[in-house]
N, C-alpha and C positions, 0 to 999 in steps of 0.2 A: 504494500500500500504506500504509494508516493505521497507523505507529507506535504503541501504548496500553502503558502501566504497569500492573502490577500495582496493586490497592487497597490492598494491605498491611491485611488483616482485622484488627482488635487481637491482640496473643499472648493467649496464657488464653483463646480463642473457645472453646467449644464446638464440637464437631464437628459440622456439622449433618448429618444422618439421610438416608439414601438405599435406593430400593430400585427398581433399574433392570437392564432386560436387559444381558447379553453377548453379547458377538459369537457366543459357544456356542451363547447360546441361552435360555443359564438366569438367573432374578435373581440378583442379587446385592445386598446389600442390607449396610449399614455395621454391623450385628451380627455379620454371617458375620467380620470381622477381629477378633475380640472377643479372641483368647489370642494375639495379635502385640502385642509390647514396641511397636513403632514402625509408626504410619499413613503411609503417603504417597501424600496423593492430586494427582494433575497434571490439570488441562483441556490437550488437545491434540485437532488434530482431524488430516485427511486431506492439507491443502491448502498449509496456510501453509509457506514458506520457514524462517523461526524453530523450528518443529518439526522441518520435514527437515533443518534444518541438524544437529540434535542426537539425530537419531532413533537412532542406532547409540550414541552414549553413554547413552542410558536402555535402551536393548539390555546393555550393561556393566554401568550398576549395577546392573538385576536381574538379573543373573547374579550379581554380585559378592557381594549380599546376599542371595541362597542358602540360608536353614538357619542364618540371624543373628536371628527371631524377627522377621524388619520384610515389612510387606505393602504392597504398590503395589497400587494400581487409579487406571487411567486415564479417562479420562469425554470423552465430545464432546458438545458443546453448540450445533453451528452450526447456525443455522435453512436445512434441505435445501428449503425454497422458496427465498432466493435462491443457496447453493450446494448445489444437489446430488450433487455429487464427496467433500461429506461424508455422504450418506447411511449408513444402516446397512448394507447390502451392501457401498458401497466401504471402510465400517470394517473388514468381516469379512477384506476384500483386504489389507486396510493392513495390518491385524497379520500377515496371512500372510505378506504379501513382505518386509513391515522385520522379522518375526521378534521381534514383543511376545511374552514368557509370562506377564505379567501381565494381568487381567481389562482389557479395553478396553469401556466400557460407554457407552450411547446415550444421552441427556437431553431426547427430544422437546418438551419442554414448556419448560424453562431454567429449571425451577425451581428445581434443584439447582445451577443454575449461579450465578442471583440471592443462593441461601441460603450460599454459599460467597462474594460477593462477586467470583466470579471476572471479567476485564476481556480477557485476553488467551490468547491460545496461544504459547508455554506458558504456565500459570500452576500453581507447586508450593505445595504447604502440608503440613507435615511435623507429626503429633500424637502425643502422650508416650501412653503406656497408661492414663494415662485419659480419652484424645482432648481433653485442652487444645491449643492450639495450640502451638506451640512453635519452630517456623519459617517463614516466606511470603517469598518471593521466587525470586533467579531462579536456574537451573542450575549456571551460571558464568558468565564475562563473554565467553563466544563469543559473535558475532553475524556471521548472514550478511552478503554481501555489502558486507563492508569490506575494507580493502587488510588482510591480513595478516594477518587474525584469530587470537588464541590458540588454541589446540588445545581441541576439546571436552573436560572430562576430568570437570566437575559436580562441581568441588570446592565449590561453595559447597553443595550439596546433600547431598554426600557429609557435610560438615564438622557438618551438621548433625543427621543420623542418629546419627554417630559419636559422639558429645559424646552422643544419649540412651541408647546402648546403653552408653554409658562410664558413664553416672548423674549426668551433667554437663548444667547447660541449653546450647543452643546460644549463640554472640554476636547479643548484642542488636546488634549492627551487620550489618543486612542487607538488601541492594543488591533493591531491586523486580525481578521477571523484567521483558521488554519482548517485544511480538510483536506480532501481527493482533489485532487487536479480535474478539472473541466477534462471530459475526454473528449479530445479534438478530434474530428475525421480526421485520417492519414492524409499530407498535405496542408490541411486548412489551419497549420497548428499558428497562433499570431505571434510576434515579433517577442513576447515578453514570457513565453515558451519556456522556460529550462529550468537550472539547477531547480532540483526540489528540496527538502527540509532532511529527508531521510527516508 
């Protein structure tokens, strides 16, 4: 399992532009979040450890943020040539059984993956209302498959939503997320590609 960092996108990025199916069915495209105070969009896919480790705390924050004015949409980006257990079918499963209510949307292409910077599953980027950046990195400091790991709770995610519905920027001190490498189709892999963590 390749260890990968987050890119850490610059703050202030521009949101970039999306307009890709749901597991519903329908597009969804980054206009339709236009009257939510607060973006939050995550790469995750079906497969990785890193994900399921924390699948049931992004089950809680979107519950928790509710009728707070903040929108989630989640995005996969793995290339179903070499895993196919990320396909869009087993997406439609994943959010059934882990119980996402938030949009979980397809990226066949990775272009939205590229244009996001995104590196890992998970990877979080939180945008103020007028989709500047304003937070990129990781959940919390849980991580699977350590002796003892902190309790999920995505306080560093939490911390950062909170602080924009406060009218507050978030801290500039903010820890990379860490997961599975994006699996890039053969060829399509982008420029910021390589060494992994371990």
């Amino acid at each position: 399992m390749a260890v990968t960092p987050s890119t850490m996108l610059p703050l202030q990025s521009a949101a970039p532009d999306f307009s890709l199916q749901s597991t519903e069915g329908r597009t969804v495209r980054l206009a339709d979040f236009a009257n939510s105070d607060v973006l939050v969009v995550m790469f995750l896919c079906n497969h990785c450890p890193y994900v399921k480790h924390i699948d049931q705390g992004l089950v809680a924050f979107a519950r928790d943020y509710v009728g707070k004015r903040v929108a989630i949409v989640a995005i996969s980006s793995n290339s179903v040539e070499t895993h196919p257990q990320d396909g869009f079918e087993q997406m439609v499963e994943e959010k059934r059984k882990v119980g996402y209510t938030f949009p979980y949307l397809y990226d066949p292409t990775q272009e939205v993956a590229k244009a996001y910077q995104a590196a890992c599953t998970p990877d979080f980027y939180v945008f103020d209302k007028d989709r500047k950046l304003q937070y990129r990195g990781q959940f919390d400091d849980s991580r699977p498959r350590t002796e003892n790991p902190p309790p999920v709770t995505g306080k560093d995610l939490r911390a950062a939503v909170d602080a924009l519905l406060d009218g507050k920027p978030p801290s500039p001190m903010q820890k990379p997320s860490i997961g599975c490498n994006i699996k890039w189709q053969p060829g399509n892999e982008p420029r910021w590609f390589g060494p992994k963590l371990g």
